[in-house]
C-alpha positions in Angstrom: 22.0 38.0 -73.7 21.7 41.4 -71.8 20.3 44.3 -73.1 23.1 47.0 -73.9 21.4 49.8 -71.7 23.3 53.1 -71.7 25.1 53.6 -68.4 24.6 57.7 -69.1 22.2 59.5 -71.0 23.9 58.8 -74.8 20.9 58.4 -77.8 22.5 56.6 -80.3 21.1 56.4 -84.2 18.8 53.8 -85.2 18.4 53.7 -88.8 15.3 51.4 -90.7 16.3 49.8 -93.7 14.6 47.5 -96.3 17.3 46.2 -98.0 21.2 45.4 -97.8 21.7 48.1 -100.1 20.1 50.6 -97.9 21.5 48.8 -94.3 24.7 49.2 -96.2 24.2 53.1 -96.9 23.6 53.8 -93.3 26.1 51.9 -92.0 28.7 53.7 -94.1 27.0 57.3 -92.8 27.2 56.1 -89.4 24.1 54.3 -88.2 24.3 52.4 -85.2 21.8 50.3 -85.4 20.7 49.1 -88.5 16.6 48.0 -88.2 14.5 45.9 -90.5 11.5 46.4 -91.6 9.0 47.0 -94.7 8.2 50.5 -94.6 5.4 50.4 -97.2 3.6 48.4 -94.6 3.1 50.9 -92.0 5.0 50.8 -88.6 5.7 47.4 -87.9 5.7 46.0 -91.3 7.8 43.3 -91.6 10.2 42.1 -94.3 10.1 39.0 -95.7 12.8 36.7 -93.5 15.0 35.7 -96.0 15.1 39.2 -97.2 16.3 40.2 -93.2 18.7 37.2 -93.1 20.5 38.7 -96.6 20.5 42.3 -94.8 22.4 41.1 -91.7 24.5 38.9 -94.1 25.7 42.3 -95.3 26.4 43.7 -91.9 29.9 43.2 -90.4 30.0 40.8 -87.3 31.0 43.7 -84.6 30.7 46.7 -84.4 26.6 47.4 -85.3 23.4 46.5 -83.2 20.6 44.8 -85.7 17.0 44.5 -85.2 14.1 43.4 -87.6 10.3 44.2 -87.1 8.1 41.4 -86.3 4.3 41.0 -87.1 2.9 38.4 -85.5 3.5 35.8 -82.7 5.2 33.4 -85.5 7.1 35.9 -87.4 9.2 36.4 -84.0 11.2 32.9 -84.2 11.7 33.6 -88.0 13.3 37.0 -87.6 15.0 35.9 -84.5 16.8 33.1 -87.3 17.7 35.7 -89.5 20.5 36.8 -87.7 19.2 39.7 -85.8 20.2 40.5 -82.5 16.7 42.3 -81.2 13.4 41.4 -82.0 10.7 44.3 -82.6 7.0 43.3 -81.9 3.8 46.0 -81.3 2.0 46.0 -78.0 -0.9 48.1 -78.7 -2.8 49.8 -75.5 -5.3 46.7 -75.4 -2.2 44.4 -74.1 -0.9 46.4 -71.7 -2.1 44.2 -69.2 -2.5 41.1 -70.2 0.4 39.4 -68.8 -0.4 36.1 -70.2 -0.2 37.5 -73.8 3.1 39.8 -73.0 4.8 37.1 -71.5 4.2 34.9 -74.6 5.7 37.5 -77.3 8.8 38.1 -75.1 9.2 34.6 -74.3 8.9 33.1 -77.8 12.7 34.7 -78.0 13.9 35.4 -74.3 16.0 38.3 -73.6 15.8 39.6 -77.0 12.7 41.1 -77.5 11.5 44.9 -77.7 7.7 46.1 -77.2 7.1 48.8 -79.8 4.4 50.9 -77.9 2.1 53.4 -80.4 2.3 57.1 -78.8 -1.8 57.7 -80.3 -2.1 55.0 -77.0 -0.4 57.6 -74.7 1.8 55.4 -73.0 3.8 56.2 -70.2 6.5 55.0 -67.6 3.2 53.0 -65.5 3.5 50.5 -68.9 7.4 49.4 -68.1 7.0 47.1 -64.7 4.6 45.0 -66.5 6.9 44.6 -69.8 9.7 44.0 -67.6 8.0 41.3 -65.7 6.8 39.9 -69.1 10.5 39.0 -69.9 11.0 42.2 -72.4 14.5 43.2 -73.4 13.8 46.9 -74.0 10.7 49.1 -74.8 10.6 51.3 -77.7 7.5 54.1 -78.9 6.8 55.0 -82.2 3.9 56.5 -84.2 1.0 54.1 -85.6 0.2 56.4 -88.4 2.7 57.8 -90.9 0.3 60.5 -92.0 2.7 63.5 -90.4 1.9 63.3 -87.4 5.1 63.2 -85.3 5.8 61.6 -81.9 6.5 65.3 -80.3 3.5 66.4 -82.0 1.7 63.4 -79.5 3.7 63.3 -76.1 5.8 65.9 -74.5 9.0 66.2 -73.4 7.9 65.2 -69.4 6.0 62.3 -70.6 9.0 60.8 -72.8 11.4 61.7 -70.0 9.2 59.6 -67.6 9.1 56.8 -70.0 12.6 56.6 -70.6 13.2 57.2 -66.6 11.3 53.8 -65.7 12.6 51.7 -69.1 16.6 52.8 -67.0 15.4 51.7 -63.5 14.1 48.5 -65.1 17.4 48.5 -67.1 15.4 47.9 -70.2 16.6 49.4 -73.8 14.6 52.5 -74.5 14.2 54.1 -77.7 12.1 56.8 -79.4 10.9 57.1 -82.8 7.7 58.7 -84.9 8.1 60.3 -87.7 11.3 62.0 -86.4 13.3 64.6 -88.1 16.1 65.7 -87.5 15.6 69.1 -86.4 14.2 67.0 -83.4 17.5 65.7 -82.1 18.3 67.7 -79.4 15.0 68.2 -77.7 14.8 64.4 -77.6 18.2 63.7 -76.7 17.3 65.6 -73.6 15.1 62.4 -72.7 18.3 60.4 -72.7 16.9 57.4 -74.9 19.3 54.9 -75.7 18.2 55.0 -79.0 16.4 57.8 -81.6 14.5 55.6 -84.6 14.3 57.3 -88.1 13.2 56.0 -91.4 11.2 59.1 -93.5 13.4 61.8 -91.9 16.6 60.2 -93.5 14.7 59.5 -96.8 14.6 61.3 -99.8 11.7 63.9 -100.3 11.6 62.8 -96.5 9.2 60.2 -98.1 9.3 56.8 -96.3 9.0 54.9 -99.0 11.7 56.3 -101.2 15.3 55.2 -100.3 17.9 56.0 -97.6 19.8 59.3 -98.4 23.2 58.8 -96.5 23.8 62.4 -96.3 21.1 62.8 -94.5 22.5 60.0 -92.0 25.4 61.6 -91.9 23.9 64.7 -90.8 21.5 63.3 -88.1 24.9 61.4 -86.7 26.8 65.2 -86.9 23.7 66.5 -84.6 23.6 63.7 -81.9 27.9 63.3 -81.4 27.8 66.8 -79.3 25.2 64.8 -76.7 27.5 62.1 -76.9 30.3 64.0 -76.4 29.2 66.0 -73.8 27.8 62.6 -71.8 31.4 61.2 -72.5 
């Protein structure tokens, strides 16, 4: 199974969902990508499996990418079950190099997982050759905290253009994501991610833990179709 890597610039929406009310919500506004995880737990909280399995259950066959958050080494296998196509799994700055313990998260599902990188690390486009070596399907970063402080507010535009750069050239999936809103669509478009992540900025009260508003999907879909009309 091959990564579905842009072959131009186009940042699609990735939407993350606790529930198949919710993945169903987002999918109706337009998500493209419908992602799994427990958002009172933090960035890479995961979901119960069974509780992934009856979100994907909900999801038509074609048509959507899927993804659920795993968080640990033995949760991987068990998301990998429920139906998922892409595995989500933090590689915090302390693994970077450890190529024995990289190659074992991507390989416990090869060719389907993605290294969630925190951008308090400062990562960069020197972290993709080893996670490409490792066996890793795509590379995504995010925010650790979800206390307001934002991925722009952490990395500039050069550094998130690099990173997405070397995730292309290693024809990895790329995505960005932190605490995004929607306002920030177009500056990060620019980077030419494959994917933008949003869970609080499409939320009511923009408050993670409060449901999916699907207008608010709607209108982060509105603000990305010129990029993908002008990459078209």
């Amino acid at each position: 199974m091959r990564p579905t890597v842009s072959a131009v610039p186009l940042p699609r929406l990735l939407v993350s969902v606790r529930d198949p009310a919710e993945a169903e919500a987002a999918l109706l506004a337009g998500a493209d990508l419908i992602d799994a995880k427990d958002p009172d737990r933090g960035a890479l909280g995961a979901l119960a499996p069974e509780t992934v399995a009856a979100i994907m259950a909900r999801l038509p066959d074609e048509g959507v990418e899927t993804s659920a958050v795993a968080d640990s080494a033995e949760s991987l296998v068990a998301m990998a079950r429920s139906g998922a196509r892409w595995v989500k799994h933090g590689v915090p700055r302390s693994g970077w190099r450890d190529e024995a313990h990289l190659a074992r998260i991507a390989g416990s599902v090869p060719g389907r997982v993605i290294a969630v990188l925190f951008a308090e690390d400062e990562p960069g486009a020197h972290c993709v050759p080893a996670l490409k070596a490792a066996g890793f399907a795509g590379a995504m970063i995010d925010t650790a905290g979800k206390d307001g402080v934002r991925l722009p507010d952490l990395l500039g535009p050069e550094a998130l253009a690099a990173f997405v750069s070397a995730c292309r050239a290693q024809s990895l999936l790329c995505g960005l994501a932190g605490s995004l809103r929607i306002a920030d669509i177009p500056a990060l478009s620019a980077a030419g991610p494959d994917y933008l992540g949003f869970r609080g900025g499409l939320c009511r009260g923009f408050d993670r833990t409060n449901g999916i508003d699907p207008l608010r999907v709607a209108e982060a879909v509105r603000a990305l179709r010129p990029h993908a009309q002008d990459a078209a």
